[in-house]
C-alpha positions as CSV (number, residue, x, y, z in Angstrom):
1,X,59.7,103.2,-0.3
2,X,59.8,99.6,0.2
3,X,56.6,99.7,2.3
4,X,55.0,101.8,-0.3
5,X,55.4,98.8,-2.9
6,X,54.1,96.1,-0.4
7,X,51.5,97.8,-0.3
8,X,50.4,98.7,-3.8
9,X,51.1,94.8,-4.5
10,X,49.1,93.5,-1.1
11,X,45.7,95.8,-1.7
12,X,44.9,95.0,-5.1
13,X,45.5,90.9,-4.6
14,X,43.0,91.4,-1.5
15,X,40.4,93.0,-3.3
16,X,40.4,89.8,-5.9
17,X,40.7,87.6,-3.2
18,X,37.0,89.6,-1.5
19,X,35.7,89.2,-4.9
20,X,36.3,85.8,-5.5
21,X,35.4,85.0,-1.9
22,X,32.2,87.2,-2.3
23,X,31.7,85.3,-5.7
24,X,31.8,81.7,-4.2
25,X,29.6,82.4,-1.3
26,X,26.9,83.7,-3.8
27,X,27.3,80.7,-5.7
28,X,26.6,78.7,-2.7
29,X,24.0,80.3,-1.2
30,X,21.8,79.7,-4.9
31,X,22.9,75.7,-4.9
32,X,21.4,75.9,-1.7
33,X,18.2,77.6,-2.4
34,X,17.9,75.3,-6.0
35,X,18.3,72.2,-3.6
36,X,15.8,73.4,-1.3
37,X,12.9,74.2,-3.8
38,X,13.5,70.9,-5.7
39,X,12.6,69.2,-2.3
40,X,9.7,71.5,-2.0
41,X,8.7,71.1,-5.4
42,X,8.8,67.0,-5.0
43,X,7.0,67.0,-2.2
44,X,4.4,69.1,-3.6
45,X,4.5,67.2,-6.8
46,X,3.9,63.6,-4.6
47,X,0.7,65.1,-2.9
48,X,-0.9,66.4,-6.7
49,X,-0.1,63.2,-8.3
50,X,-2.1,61.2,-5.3
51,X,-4.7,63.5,-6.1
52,X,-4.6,63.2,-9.6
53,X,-4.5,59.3,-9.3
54,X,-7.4,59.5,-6.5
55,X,-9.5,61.4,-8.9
56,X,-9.2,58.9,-12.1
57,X,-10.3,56.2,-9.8
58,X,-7.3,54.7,-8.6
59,X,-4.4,53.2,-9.8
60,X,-5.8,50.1,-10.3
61,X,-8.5,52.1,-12.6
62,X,-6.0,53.7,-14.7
63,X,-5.2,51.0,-17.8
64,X,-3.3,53.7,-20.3
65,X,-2.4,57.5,-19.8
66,X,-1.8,59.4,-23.4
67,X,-0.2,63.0,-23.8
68,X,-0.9,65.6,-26.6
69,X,0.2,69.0,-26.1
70,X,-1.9,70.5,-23.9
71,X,-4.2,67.4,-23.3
72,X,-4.1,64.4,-21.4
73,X,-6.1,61.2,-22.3
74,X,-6.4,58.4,-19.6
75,X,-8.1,55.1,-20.3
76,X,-9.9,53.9,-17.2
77,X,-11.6,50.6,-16.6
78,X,-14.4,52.0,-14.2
79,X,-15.6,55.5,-15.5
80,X,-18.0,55.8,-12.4
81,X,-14.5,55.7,-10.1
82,X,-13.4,58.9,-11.6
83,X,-14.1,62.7,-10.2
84,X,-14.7,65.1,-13.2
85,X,-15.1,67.8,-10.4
86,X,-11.9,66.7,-8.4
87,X,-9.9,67.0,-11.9
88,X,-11.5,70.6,-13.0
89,X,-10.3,71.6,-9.2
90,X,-6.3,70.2,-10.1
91,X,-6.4,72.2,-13.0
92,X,-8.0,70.3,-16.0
93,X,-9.6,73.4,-18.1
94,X,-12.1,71.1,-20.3
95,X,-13.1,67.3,-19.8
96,X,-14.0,65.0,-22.7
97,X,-15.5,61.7,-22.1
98,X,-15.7,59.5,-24.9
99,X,-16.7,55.3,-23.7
100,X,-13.8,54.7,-21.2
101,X,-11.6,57.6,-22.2
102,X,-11.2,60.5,-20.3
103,X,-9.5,63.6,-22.0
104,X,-8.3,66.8,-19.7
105,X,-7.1,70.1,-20.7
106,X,-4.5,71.0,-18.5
107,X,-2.5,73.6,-20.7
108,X,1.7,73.7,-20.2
109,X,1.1,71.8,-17.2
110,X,0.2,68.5,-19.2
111,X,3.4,67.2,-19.7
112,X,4.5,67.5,-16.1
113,X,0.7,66.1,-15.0
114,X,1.2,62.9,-17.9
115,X,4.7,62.1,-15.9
116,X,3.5,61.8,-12.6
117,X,0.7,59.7,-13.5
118,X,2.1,57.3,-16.1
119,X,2.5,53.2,-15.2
């Protein structure tokens, strides 16, 4: 009879200890992945914001960078320096050009696009 009761008390205190066990791993295994696409996600980000910067002339051509909702306005010194065509290929959905300002649609991706190529 004694064994009987071991065992009621032993079988239910493993099965939380599997679920808690199964539980943690889970949890690890999604920190893990989160790490790993952030790194992606940088490196990613590091390669579009050369671009961007390469296609507004240079970072030395860039005096201000302004951002409105869904639009991006960058003051350049140099308009010839800058690739219209390079920034409709990273995304820009309309370009404006009014004197030395340059302003680029770039929909819900402005925001990110403004911090990567602020001074």
């Amino acid at each position: 009879m004694e064994d009987l009761y071991i065992w009621a008390i032993l079988i239910p205190i493993a099965i939380v200890f599997v679920l808690i066990l199964a539980v943690a791993i889970k949890i690890a295994i999604t920190y893990t992945r989160r790490i790993k696409l952030a790194n992606n996600e940088s490196e990613v980000d590091v390669e579009l914001q050369e671009k961007l910067i390469t296609a507004f002339g240079g970072r030395e051509n860039i005096i201000s960078v302004y951002h409105e909702m869904s639009r991006l306005t960058v003051k350049v010194n140099d308009l010839t320096k800058a690739n219209l065509e390079e920034l409709k290929s990273l995304g820009a959905t309309g370009i404006l050009v009014m004197g030395n300002d340059i302003k680029c649609g770039f929909g819900d991706q402005a925001e990110k696009i403004y911090k990567l190529i602020k001074i």
